[in-house]
Chimera marker file (.cmm) of the C-alpha trace (Angstrom):
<marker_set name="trace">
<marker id="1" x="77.825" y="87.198" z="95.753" r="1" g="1" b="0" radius="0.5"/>
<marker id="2" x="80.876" y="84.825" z="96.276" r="1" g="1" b="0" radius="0.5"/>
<marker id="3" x="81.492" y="84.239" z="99.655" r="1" g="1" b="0" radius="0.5"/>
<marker id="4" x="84.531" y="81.587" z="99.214" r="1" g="1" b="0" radius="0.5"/>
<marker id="5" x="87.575" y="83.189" z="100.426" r="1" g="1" b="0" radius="0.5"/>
<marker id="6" x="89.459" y="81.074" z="97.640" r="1" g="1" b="0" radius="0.5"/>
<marker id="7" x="87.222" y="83.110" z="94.952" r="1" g="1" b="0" radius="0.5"/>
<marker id="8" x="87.556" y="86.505" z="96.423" r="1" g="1" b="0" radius="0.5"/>
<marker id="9" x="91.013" y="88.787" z="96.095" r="1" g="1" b="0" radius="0.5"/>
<marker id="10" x="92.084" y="90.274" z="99.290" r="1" g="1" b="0" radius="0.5"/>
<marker id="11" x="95.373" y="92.848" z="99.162" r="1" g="1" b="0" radius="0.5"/>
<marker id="12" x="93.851" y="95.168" z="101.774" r="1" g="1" b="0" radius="0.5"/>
<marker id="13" x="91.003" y="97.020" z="103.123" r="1" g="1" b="0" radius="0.5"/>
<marker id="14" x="91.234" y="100.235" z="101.653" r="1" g="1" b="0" radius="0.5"/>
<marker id="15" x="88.991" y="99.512" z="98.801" r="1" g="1" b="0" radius="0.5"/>
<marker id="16" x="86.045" y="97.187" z="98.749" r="1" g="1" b="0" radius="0.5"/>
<marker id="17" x="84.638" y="96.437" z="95.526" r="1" g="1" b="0" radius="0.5"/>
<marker id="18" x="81.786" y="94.225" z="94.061" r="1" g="1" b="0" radius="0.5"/>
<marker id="19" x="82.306" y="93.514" z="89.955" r="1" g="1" b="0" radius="0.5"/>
<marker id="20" x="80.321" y="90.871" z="88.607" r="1" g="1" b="0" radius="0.5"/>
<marker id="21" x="79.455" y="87.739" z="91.503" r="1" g="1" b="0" radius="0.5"/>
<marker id="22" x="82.968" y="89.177" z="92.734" r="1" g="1" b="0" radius="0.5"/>
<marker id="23" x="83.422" y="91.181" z="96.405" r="1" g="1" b="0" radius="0.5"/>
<marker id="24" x="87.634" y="92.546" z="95.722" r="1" g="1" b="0" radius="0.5"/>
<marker id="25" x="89.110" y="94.124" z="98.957" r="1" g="1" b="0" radius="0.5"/>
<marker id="26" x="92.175" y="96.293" z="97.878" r="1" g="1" b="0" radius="0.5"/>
<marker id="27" x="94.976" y="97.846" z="99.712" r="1" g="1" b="0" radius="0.5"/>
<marker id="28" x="95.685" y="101.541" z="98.605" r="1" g="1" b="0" radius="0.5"/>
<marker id="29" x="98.687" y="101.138" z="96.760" r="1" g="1" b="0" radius="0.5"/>
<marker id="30" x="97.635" y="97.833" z="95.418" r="1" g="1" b="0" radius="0.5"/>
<marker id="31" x="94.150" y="99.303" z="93.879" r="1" g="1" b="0" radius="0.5"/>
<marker id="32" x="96.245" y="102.467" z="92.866" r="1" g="1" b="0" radius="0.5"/>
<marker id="33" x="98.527" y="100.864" z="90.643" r="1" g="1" b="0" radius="0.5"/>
<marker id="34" x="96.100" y="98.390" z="89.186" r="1" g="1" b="0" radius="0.5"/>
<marker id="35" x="93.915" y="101.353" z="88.507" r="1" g="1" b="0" radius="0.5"/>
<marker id="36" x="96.732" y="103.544" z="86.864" r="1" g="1" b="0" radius="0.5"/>
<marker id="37" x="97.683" y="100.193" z="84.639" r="1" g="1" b="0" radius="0.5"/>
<marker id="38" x="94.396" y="100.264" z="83.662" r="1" g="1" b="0" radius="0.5"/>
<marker id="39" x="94.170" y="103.950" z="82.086" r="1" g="1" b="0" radius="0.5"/>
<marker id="40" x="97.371" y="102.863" z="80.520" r="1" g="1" b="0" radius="0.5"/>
<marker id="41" x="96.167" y="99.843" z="78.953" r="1" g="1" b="0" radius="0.5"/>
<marker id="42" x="93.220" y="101.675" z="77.534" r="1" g="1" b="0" radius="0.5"/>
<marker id="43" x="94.833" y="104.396" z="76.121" r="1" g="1" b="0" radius="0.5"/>
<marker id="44" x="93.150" y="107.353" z="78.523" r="1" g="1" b="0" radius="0.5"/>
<marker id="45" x="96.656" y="108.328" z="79.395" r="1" g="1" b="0" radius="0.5"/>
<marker id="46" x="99.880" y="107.967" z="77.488" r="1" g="1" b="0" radius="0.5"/>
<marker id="47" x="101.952" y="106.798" z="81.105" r="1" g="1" b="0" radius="0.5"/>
<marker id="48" x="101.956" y="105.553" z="84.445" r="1" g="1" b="0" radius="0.5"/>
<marker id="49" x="103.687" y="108.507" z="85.919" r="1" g="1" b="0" radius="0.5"/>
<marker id="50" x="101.422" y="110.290" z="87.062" r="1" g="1" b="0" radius="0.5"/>
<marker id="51" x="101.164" y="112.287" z="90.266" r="1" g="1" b="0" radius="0.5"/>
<marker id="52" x="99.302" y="111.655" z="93.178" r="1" g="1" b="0" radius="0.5"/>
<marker id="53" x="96.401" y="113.965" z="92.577" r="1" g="1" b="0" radius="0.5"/>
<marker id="54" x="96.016" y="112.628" z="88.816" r="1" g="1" b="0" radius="0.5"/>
<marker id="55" x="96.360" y="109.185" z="90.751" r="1" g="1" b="0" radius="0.5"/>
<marker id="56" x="93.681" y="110.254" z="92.895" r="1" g="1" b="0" radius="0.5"/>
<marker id="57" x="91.373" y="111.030" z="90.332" r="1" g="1" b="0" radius="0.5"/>
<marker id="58" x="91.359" y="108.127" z="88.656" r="1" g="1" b="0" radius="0.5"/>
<marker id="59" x="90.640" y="106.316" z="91.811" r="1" g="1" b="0" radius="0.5"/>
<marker id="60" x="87.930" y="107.800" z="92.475" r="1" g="1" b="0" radius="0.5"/>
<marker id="61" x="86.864" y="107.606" z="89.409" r="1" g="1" b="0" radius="0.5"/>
<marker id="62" x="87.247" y="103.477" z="88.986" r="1" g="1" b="0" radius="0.5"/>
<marker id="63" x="85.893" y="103.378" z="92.550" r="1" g="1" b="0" radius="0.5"/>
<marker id="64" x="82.919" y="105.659" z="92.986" r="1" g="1" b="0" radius="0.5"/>
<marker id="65" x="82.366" y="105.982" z="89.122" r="1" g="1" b="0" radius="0.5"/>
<marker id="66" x="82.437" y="109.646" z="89.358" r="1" g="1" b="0" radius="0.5"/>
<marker id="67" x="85.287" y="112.286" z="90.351" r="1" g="1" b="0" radius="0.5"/>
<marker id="68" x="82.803" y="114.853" z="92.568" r="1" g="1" b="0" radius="0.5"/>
<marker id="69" x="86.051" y="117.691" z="93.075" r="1" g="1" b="0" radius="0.5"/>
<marker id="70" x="88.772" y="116.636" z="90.894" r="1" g="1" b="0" radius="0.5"/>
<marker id="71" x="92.573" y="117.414" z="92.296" r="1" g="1" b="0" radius="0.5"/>
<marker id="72" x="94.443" y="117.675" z="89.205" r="1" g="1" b="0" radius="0.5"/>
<marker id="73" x="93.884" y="118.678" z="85.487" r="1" g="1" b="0" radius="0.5"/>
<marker id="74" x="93.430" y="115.033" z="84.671" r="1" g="1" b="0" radius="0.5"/>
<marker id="75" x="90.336" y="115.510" z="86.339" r="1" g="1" b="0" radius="0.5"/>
<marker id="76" x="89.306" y="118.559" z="84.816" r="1" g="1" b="0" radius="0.5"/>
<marker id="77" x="90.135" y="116.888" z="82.016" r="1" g="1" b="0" radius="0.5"/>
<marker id="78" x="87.786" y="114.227" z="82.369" r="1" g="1" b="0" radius="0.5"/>
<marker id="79" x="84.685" y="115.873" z="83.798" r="1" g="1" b="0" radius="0.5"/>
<marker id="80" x="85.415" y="118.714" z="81.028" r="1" g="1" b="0" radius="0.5"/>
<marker id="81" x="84.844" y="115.774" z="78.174" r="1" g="1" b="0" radius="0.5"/>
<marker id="82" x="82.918" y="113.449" z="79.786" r="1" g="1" b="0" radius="0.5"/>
<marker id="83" x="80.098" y="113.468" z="77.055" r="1" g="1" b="0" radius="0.5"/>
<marker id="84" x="83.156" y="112.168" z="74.591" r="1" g="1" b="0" radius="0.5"/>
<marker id="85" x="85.298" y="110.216" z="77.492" r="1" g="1" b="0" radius="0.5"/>
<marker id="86" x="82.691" y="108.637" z="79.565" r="1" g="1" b="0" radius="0.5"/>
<marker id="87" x="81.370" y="106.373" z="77.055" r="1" g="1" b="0" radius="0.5"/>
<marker id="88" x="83.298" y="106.267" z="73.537" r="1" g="1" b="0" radius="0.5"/>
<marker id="89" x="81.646" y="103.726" z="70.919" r="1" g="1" b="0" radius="0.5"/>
<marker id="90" x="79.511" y="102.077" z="72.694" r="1" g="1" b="0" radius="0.5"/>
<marker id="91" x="81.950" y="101.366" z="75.798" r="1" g="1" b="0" radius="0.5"/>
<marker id="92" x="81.535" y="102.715" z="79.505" r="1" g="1" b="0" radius="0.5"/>
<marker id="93" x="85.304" y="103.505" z="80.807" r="1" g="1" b="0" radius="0.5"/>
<marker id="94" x="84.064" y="103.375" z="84.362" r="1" g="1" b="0" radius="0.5"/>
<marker id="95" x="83.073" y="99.603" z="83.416" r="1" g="1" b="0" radius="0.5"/>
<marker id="96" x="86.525" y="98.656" z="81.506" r="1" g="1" b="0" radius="0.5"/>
<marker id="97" x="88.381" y="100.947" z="84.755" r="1" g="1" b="0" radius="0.5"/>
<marker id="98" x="86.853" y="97.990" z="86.919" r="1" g="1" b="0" radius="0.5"/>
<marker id="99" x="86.570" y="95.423" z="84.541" r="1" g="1" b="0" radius="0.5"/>
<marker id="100" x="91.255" y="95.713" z="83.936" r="1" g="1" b="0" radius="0.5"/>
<marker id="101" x="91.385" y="96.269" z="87.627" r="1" g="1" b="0" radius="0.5"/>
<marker id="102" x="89.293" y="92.867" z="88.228" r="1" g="1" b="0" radius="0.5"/>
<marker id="103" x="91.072" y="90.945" z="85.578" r="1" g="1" b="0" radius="0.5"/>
<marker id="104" x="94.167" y="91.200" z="86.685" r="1" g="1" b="0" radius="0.5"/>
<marker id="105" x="93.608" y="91.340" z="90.487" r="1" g="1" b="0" radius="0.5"/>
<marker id="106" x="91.680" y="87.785" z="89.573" r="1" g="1" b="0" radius="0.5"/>
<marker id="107" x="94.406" y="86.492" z="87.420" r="1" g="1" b="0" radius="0.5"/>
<marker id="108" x="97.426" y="87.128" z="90.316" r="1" g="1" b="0" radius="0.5"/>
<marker id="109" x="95.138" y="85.564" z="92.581" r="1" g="1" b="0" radius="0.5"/>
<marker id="110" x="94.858" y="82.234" z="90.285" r="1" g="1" b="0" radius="0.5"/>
<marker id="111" x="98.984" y="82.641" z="89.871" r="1" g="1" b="0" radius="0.5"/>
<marker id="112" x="99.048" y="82.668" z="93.446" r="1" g="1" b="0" radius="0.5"/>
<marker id="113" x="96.577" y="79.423" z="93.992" r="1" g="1" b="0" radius="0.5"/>
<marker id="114" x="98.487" y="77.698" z="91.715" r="1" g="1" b="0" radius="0.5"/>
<marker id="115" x="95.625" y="77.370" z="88.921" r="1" g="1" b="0" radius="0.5"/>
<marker id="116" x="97.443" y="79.634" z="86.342" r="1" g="1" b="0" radius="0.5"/>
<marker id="117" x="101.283" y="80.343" z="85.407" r="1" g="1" b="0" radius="0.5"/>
<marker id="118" x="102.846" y="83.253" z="83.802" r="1" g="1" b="0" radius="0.5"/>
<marker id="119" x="104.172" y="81.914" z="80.438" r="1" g="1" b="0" radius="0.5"/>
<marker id="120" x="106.359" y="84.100" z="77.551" r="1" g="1" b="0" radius="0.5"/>
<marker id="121" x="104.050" y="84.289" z="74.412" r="1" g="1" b="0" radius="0.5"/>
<marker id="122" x="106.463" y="84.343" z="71.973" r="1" g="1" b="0" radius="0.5"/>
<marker id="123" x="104.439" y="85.325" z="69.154" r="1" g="1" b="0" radius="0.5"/>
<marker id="124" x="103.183" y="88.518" z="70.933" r="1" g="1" b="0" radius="0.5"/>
<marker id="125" x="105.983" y="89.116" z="72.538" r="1" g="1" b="0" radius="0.5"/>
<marker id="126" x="104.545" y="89.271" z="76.076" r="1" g="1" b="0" radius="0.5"/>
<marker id="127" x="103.776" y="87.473" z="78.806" r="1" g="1" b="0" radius="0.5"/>
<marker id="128" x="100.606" y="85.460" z="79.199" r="1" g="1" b="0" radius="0.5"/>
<marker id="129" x="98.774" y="82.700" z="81.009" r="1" g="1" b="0" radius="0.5"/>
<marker id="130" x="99.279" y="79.508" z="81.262" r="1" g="1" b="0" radius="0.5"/>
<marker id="131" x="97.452" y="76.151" z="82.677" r="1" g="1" b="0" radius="0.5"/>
<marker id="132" x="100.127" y="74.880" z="85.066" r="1" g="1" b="0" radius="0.5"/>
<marker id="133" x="99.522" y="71.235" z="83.563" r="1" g="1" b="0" radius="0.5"/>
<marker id="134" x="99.467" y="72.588" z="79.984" r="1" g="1" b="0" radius="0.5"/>
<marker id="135" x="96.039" y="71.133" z="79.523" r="1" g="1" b="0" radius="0.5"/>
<marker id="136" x="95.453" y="74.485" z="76.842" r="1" g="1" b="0" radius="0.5"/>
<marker id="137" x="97.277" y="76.814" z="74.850" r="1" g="1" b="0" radius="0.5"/>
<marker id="138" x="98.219" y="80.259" z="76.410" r="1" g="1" b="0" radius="0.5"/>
<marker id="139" x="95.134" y="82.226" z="77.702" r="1" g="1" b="0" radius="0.5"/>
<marker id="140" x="93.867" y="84.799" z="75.475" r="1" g="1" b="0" radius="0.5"/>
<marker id="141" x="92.578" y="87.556" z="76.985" r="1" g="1" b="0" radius="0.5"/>
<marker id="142" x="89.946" y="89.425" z="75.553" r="1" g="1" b="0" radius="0.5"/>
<marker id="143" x="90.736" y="92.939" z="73.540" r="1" g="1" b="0" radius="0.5"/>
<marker id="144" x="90.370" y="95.910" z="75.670" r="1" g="1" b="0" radius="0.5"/>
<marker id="145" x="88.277" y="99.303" z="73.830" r="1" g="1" b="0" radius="0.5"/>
<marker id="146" x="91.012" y="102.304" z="73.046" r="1" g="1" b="0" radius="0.5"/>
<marker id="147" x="90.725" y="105.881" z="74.640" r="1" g="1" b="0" radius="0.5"/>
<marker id="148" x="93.240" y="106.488" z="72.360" r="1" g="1" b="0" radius="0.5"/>
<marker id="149" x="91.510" y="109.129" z="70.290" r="1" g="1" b="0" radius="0.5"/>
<marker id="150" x="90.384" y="110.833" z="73.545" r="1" g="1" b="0" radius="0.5"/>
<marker id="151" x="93.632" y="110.365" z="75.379" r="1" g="1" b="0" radius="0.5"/>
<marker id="152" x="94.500" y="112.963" z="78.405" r="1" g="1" b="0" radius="0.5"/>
<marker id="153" x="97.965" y="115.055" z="76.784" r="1" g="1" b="0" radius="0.5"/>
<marker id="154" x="98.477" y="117.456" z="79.795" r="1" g="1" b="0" radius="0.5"/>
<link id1="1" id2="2" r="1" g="1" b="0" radius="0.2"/>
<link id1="2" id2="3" r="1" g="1" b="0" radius="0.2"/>
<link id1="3" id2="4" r="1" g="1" b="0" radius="0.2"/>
<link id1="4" id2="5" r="1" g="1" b="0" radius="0.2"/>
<link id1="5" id2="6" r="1" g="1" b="0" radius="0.2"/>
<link id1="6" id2="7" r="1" g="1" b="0" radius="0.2"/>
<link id1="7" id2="8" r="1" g="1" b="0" radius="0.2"/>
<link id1="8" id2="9" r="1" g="1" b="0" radius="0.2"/>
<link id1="9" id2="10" r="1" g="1" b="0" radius="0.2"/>
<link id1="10" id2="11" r="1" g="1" b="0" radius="0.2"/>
<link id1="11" id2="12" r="1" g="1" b="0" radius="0.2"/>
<link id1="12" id2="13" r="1" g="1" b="0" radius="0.2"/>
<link id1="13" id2="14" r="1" g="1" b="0" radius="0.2"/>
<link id1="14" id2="15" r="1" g="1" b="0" radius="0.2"/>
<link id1="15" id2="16" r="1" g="1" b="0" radius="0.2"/>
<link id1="16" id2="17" r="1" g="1" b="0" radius="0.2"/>
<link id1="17" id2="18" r="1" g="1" b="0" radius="0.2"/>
<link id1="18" id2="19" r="1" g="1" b="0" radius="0.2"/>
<link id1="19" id2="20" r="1" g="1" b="0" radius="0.2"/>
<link id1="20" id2="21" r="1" g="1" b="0" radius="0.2"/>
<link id1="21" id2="22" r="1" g="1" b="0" radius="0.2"/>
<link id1="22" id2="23" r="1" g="1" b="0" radius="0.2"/>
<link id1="23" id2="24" r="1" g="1" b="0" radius="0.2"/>
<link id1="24" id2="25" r="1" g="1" b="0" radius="0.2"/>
<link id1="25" id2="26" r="1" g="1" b="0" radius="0.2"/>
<link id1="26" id2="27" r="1" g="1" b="0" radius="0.2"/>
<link id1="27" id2="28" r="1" g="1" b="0" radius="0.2"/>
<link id1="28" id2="29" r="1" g="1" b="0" radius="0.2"/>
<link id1="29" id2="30" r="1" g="1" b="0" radius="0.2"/>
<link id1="30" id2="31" r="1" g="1" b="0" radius="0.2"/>
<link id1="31" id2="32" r="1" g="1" b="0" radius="0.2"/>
<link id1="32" id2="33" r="1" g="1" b="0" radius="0.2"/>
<link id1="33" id2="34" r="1" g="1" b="0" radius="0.2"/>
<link id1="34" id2="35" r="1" g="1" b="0" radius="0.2"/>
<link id1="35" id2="36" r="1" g="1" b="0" radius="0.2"/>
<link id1="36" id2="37" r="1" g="1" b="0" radius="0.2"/>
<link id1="37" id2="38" r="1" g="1" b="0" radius="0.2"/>
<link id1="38" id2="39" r="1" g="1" b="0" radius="0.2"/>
<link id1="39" id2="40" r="1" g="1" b="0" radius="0.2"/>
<link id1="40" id2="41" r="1" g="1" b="0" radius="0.2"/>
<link id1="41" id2="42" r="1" g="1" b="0" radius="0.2"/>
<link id1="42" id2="43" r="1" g="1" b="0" radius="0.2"/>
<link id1="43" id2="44" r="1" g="1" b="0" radius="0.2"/>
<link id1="44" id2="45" r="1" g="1" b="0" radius="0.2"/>
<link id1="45" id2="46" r="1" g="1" b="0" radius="0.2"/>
<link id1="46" id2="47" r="1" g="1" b="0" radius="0.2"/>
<link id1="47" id2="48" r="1" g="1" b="0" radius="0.2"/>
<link id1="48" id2="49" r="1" g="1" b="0" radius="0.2"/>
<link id1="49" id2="50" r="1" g="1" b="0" radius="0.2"/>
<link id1="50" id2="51" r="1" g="1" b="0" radius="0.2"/>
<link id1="51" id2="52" r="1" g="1" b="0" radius="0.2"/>
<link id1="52" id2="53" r="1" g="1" b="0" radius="0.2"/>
<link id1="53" id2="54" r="1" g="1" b="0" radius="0.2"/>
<link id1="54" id2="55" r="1" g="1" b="0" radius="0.2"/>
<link id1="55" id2="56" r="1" g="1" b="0" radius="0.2"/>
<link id1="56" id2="57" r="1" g="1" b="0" radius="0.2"/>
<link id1="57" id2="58" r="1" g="1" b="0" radius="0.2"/>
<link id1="58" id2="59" r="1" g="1" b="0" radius="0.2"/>
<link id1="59" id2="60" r="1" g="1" b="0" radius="0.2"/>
<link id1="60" id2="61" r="1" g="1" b="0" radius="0.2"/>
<link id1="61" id2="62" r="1" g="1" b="0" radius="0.2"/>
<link id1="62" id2="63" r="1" g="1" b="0" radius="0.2"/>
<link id1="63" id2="64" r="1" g="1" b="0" radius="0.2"/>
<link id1="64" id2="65" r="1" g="1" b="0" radius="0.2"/>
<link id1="65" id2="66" r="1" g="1" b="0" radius="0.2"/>
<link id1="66" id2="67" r="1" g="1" b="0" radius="0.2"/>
<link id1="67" id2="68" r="1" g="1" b="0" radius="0.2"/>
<link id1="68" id2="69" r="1" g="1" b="0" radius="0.2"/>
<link id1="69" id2="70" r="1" g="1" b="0" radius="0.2"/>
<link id1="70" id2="71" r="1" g="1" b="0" radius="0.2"/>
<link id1="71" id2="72" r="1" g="1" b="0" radius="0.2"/>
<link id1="72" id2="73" r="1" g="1" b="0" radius="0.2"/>
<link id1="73" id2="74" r="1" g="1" b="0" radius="0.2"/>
<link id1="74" id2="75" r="1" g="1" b="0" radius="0.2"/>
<link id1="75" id2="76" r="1" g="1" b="0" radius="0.2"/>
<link id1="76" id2="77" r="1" g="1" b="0" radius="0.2"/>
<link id1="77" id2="78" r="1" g="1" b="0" radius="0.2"/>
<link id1="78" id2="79" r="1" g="1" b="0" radius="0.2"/>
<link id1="79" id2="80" r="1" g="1" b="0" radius="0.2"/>
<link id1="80" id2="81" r="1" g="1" b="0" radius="0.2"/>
<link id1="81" id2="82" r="1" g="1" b="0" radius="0.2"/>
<link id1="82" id2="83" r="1" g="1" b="0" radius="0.2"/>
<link id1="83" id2="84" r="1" g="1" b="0" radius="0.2"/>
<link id1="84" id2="85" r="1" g="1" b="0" radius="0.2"/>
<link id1="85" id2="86" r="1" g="1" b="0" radius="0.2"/>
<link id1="86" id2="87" r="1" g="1" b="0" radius="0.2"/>
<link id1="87" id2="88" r="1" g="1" b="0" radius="0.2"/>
<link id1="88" id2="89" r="1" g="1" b="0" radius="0.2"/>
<link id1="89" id2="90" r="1" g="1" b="0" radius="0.2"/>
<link id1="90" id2="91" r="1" g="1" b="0" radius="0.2"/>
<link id1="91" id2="92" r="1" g="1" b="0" radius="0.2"/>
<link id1="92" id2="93" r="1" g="1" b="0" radius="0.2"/>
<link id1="93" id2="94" r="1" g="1" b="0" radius="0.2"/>
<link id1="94" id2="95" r="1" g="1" b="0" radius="0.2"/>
<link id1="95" id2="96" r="1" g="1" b="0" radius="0.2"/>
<link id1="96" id2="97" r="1" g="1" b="0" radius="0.2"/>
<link id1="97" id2="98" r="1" g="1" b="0" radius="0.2"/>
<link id1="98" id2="99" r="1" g="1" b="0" radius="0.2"/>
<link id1="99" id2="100" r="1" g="1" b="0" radius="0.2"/>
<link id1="100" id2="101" r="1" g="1" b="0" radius="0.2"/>
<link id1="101" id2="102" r="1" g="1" b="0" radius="0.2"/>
<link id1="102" id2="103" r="1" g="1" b="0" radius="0.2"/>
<link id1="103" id2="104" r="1" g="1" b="0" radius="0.2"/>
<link id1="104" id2="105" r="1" g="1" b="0" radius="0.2"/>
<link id1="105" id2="106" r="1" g="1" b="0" radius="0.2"/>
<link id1="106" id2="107" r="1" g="1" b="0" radius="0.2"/>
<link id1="107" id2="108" r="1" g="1" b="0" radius="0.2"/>
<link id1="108" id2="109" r="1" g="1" b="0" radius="0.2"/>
<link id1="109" id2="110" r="1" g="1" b="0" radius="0.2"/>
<link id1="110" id2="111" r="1" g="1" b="0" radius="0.2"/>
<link id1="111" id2="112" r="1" g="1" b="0" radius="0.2"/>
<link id1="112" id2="113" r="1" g="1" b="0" radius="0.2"/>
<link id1="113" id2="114" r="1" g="1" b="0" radius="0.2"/>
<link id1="114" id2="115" r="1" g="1" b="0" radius="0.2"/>
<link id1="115" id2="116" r="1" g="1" b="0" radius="0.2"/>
<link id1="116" id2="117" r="1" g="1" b="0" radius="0.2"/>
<link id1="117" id2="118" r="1" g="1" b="0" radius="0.2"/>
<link id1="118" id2="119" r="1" g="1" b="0" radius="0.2"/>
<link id1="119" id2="120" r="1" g="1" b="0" radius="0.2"/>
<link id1="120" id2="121" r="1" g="1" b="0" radius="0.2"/>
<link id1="121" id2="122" r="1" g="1" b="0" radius="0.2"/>
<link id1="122" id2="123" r="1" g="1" b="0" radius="0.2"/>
<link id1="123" id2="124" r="1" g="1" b="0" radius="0.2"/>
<link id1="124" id2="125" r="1" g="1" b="0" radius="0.2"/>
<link id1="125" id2="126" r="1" g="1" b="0" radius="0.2"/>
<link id1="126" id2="127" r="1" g="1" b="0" radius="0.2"/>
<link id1="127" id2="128" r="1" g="1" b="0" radius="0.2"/>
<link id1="128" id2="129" r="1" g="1" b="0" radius="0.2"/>
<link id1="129" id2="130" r="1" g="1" b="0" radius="0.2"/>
<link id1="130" id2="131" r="1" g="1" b="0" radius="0.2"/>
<link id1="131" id2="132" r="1" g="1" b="0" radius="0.2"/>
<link id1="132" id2="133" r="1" g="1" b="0" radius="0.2"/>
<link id1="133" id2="134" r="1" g="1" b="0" radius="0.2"/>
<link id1="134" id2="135" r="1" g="1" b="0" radius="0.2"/>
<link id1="135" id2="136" r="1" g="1" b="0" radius="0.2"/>
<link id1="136" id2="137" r="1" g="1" b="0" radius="0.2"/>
<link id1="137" id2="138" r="1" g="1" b="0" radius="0.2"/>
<link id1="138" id2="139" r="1" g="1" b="0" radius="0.2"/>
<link id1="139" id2="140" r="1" g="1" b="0" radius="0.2"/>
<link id1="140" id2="141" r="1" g="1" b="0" radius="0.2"/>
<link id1="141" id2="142" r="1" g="1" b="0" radius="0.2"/>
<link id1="142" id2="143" r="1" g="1" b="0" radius="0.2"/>
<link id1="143" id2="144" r="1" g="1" b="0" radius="0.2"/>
<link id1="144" id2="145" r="1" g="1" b="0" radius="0.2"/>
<link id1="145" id2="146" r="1" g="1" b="0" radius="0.2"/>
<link id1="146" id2="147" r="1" g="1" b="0" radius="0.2"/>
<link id1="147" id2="148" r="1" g="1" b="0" radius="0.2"/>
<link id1="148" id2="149" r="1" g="1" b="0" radius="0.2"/>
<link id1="149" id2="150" r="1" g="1" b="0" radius="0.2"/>
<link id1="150" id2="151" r="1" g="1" b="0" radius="0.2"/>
<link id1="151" id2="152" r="1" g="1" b="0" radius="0.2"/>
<link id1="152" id2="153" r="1" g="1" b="0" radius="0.2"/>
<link id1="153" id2="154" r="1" g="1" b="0" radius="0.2"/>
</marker_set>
C-alpha cells in the first residue's frame, strides 16, 4: 500500500477504497459522479441521469462489488442478468467500475499536482492529457470493454 499523501486521492471520507497499491478516500458526491461516469463510459447505461436509487445501486455496486437489496430497477436489472452483465467477454464490470473511477480520480489528482494538463486532442475531438513540459505526445488512455450489448433500457 501507498502511504504518500502525494500518491493517494483524498475528496472525502465517505468512501475508502484500495485499487491496485492505491488507498482512494472519496466524498459522496465526488465517488457518486465518478461512479455514474463510469457506467456511462462503459456503455451499462445510455445516461448520467439517473435517480438517486439507480445512483445508489451502482455505488454499491463499484464499492462493495455486490448490490445485496437493490433500490431501483437498475438494480433488478443487474442482479436479474448478472450471469450476462457481471462479466461480458472476458471482463469483470465490478473491476472496470473501479478501475474508470481510479483513473480518473488519479488523473485530477496529477492535474491538480501539476504533473499533467488537460490538452484539446484535436484529432479525437476531446480532451486529453498532457505533460505540462510537453516532454510526450497527448496521453492515450487505454480502451475501456463495452456493456453496450447488455446496456440497462429502463
Amino acid at each position: 500500500m501507498v502511504t504518500a499523501s502525494d500518491e493517494n486521492y483524498v475528496s472525502g471520507d465517505d468512501y475508502v477504497i484500495e485499487f491496485m497499491r492505491y488507498e482512494f478516500h472519496f466524498g459522496a458526491q465526488d465517488f457518486e459522479e465518478r461512479v455514474t461516469a463510469a457506467a456511462v463510459r462503459l456503455g451499462l447505461v445510455a445516461t448520467n441521469d439517473l435517480d438517486e436509487d439507480e445512483t445508489g445501486d451502482l455505488v454499491e455496486l463499484a464499492w462493495q462489488g455486490r448490490i445485496a437489496d437493490p433500490r431501483s430497477a437498475l438494480g433488478r436489472y443487474l442482479g436479474r442478468h448478472w450471469e450476462q452483465v457481471g462479466v461480458l467477454d472476458g471482463e469483470s464490470l465490478v473491476y472496470w467500475l473501479r478501475k474508470l473511477v481510479f483513473r480518473s480520480a488519479y488523473l485530477d489528482h496529477r492535474v491538480k499536482a501539476g504533473s499533467l494538463e488537460v490538452a484539446w486532442d484535436e484529432s479525437s475531438g476531446d480532451f486529453g492529457y498532457a505533460e505540462p513540459r510537453g516532454g510526450r505526445a497527448l496521453l492515450e488512455l487505454a480502451p475501456t470493454p463495452s456493456w453496450h450489448a447488455v446496456q440497462y433500457r429502463g
